[in-house]
C-alpha positions, 0 to 999 in steps of 0.5 A: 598586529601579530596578535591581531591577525591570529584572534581574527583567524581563531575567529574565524576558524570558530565561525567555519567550525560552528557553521559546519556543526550547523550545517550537520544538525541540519542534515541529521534532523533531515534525515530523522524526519525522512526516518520517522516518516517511512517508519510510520508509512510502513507501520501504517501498512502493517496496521491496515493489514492488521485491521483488515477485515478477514475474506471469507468474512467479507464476503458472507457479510452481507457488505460490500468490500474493497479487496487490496493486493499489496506487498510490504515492500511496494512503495506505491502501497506505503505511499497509498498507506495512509490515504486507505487508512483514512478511507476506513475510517470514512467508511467504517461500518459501511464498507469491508476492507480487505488487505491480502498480501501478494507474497502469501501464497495462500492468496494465488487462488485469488490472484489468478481469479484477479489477473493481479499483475501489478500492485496494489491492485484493488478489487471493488465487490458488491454486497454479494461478493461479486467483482464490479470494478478493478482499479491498479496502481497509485490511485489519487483519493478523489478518485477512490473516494468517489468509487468507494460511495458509490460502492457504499450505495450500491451504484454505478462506480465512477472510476470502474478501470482505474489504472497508476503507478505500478510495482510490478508483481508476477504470481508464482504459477502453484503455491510453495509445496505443491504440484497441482496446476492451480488452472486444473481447479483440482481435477486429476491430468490422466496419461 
C-alpha cells in the first residue's frame, strides 16, 4: 500500500508539474501575441509616416488632403494606425496624406496655425489647401470615412468638428535653437 500511495503522489506531482508548464506556455504566447501586435501597431505608424505625402507638395497638388498631427509615443495615434493605413489605401490617388510629427519642431509654424493641443489632431484641407474642417482624437472610421468622401468630392464634411480621446499635446512656444517669438511672424520688437 506504501508503494501505492507514493506512485499516486508521484502522479500526482507529474499532473501539478505539467499543469503549471501549461499554465506558462499559455501566458508566454499571450504575451507573444500581445508583442507581436504592438509591434505591428507601432511600425504601421512609422510606415504611414513614411509613406506620407510631403506638405509643400500636398498643398501645390492640386488634391485635397488629410493633415495628421501625431507622435510615436501617442497610443491614440498607434490605435488609429491601421484604420489610416487602410483609409490610404481606399483613397490613394484621390486624397493627399500627410503625417507630421508634433515632436519636430520644424512643424511649430503649423501647430500654432492649427491650434494643435491634443493629438492626433487631423486637418481636412480642400483642393486649394484651405482648412475646411478639424477632427481631434480617436475618430471611429465611420466617421472618417464619411468625411474623407466627401473631402474627395468636394462636399460638405459631415463630421466637420469631430472630437475623441486625446493625448495631451502642449507645443513649445519657438523651436529648439531660436529666440524669435513664432506670433511676430518675423518682424523686428524695437526698444
Amino acid at each position: 500500500m506504501a508503494g501505492e500511495e507514493q506512485i499516486n503522489s508521484q502522479q500526482n506531482a507529474t499532473r501539478v508539474r505539467n499543469f503549471l508548464i501549461a499554465i506558462v506556455a499559455i501566458v508566454l504566447s499571450v504575451a507573444l501575441v500581445l508583442g507581436l501586435r504592438t509591434e505591428t501597431t507601432s511600425a504601421t505608424l512609422t510606415q504611414l509616416s513614411e509613406q506620407s505625402t510631403p506638405l509643400d507638395v500636398a498643398l501645390t497638388n492640386g488634391k485635397p488632403s488629410l493633415v495628421e498631427f501625431y507622435a510615436n509615443w501617442c497610443t491614440v495615434c498607434q490605435k488609429m494606425a491601421p484604420d489610416i493605413a487602410a483609409l490610404k489605401k481606399e483613397y490613394a490617388g484621390k486624397l493627399n496624406f500627410v503625417m507630421l510629427n508634433v515632436d519636430n519642431t520644424k512643424w511649430l509654424p503649423e501647430m500654432l496655425r492649427y491650434r494643435v493641443d491634443g493629438i492626433p489632431h487631423f486637418v481636412f484641407l480642400n483642393q486649394n489647401g484651405e482648412a475646411v474642417a478639424q477632427a481631434i482624437g480617436d475618430q471611429p472610421r465611420t466617421i472618417m470615412t464619411d468625411n474623407l468622401s466627401a473631402l474627395a468630392t468636394n462636399s460638405p464634411l459631415p463630421y466637420a468638428q469631430a472630437s475623441g480621446v486625446v493625448s495631451k499635446f502642449s507645443a513649445p512656444v519657438a523651436p529648439a535653437g531660436s529666440n524669435e517669438d513664432p506670433r511676430s511672424h518675423g518682424s523686428q520688437v524695437v526698444n
